[in-house]
C-alpha positions in Angstrom: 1.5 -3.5 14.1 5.3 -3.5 12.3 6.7 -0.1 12.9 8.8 0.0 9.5 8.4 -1.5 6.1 10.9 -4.1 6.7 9.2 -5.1 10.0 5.6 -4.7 7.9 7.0 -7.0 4.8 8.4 -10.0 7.0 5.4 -9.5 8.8 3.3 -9.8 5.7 5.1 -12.4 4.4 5.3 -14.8 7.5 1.3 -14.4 8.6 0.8 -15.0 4.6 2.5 -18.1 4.3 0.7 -18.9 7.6 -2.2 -18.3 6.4 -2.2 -20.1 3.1 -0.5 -23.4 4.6 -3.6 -23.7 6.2 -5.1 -24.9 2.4 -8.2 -23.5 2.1 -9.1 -23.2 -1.6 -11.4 -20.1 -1.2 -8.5 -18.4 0.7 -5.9 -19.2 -2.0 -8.1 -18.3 -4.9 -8.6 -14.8 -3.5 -4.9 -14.4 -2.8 -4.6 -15.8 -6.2 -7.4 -13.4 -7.3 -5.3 -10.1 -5.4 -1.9 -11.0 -7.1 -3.3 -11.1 -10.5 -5.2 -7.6 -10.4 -2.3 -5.9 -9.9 -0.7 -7.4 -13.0 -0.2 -5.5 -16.2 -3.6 -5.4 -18.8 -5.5 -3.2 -20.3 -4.0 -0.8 -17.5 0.0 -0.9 -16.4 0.6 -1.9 -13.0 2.2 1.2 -12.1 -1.5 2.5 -12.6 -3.4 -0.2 -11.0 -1.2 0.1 -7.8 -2.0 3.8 -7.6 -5.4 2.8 -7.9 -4.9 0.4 -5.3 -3.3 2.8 -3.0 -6.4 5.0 -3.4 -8.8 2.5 -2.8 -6.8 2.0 0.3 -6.8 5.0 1.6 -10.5 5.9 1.1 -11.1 2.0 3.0 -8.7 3.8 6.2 -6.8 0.1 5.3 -2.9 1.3 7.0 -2.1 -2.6 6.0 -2.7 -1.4 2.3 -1.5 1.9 2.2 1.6 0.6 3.1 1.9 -2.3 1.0 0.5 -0.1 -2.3 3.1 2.7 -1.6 5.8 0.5 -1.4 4.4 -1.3 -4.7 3.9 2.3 -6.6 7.4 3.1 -5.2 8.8 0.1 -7.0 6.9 1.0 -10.5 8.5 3.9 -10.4 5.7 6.5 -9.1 7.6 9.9 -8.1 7.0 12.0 -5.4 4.8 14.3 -7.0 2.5 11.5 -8.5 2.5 10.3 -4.0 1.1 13.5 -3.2 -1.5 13.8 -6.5 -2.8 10.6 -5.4 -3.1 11.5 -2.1 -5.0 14.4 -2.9 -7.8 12.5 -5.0 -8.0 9.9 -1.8 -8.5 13.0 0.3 -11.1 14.5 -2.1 -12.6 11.2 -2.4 -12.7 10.0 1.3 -12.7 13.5 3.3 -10.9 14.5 6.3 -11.3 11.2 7.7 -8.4 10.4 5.5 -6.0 12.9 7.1 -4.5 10.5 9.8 -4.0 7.7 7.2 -2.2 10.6 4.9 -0.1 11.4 7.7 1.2 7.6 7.9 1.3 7.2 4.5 3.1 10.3 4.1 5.9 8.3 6.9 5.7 5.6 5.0 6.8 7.2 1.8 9.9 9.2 3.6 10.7 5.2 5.1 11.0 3.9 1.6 12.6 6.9 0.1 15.1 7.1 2.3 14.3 10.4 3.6 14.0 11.6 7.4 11.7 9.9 9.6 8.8 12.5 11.3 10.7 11.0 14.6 13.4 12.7 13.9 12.4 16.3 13.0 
């Protein structure tokens, strides 16, 4: 598992273009389906990746978390708005969410440029 976002993104971005070489219609359609729910509609995609990043964290999916912070991060979502949506993933999943809080919370400090939990 990548350790930091950079790590986790050229991760991503190798094993995806990996993957998708490999042309398998069903395969590309659903990363073709993905890519476009995220997209501005009816709902902005600031608010869709939240939603994503919820989803996530109720699933326990660290690949996601990850991703959909960075993705809310780049929409604009504050700090605050972080910590409200990790308190209806926590209401929604339960406790079992903590330890994925606890990276996404690591996550966030990465891509805000903040101390790492190493380092306190």
């Amino acid at each position: 598992m990548p350790k930091n976002v950079e790590e986790f993104n050229d991760y991503r971005r190798r094993m995806n273009e990996r993957i998708l070489s490999e042309d398998h219609a069903v395969i590309k359609r659903f990363f073709g389906v993905d890519t476009l729910a995220y997209q501005s509609g009816a709902l902005d995609a600031k608010t869709k990746e939240m939603l994503g990043l919820i989803s996530s964290m109720v699933l326990r999916c660290d690949d996601c978390i990850r991703y959909h912070i960075e993705q809310c991060h780049k929409n604009g979502v504050t700090r605050a708005e972080f910590f409200d949506i990790f308190s209806v993933a926590l209401t929604v999943g339960g406790s079992i969410v903590i330890p994925h809080l606890r990276r996404a919370v690591e996550v966030l400090d990465e891509v805000e440029g903040e101390t790492n939990v190493d380092q306190i």
